[in-house]
N, C-alpha and C positions, 0 to 999 in steps of 0.2 A: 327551462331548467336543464332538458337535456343537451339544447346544445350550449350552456357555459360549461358543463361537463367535457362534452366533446372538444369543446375549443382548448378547454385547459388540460385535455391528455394531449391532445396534440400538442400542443406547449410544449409541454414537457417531454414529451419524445421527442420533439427536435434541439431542447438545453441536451439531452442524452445522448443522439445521434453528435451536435454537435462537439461535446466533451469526448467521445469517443474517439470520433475524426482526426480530434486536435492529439490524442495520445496515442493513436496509429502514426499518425505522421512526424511527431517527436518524438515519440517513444522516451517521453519523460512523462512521470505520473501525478496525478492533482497534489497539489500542496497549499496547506492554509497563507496567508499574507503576513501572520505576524512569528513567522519563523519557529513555530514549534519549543520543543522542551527546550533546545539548546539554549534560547534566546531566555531562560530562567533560570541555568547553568545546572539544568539537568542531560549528563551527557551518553545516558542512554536510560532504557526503558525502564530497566531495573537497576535502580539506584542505590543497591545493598552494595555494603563493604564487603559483604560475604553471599554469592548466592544457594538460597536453596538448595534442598537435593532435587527438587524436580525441576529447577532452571539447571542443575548441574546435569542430569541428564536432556534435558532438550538440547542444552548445546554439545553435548557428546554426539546426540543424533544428528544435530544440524551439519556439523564437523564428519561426519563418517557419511551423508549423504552429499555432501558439497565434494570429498575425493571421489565418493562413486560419477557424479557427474563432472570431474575433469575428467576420469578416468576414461568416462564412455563418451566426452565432446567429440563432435562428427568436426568443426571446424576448429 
């Protein structure tokens, strides 16, 4: 019993190691196969005609931290 245990962490550390690997070296991130919301003509997260006060603030914040890091890019 112990060692199908062991055999299937290692498994699976090396699917992890692997998928890791592959996204170090693309530096493109996992994606499902059947194309996500868009492909059910949802074209973003939050799909309100109006959003929220507290999407209204996240995206104020996203927006006043996305200037701070162009502001501070080294490259």
């Amino acid at each position: 019993m112990l060692k199908v245990f062991i055999a299937a962490f290692v498994f699976f550390l090396l699917a992890f190691a692997g998928m890791s690997l592959g996204y170090m070296i693309k530096r493109k991130s996992i994606q499902g196969s059947c194309g996500g919301l868009s492909s059910i003509g949802v074209e973003k997260i939050c799909d309100c005609p109006e959003p929220c006060d507290a999407r209204k603030r996240r995206m104020a914040r996203e927006a006043v931290r996305q200037v701070q890091l162009e502001k501070h890019r080294i490259i």
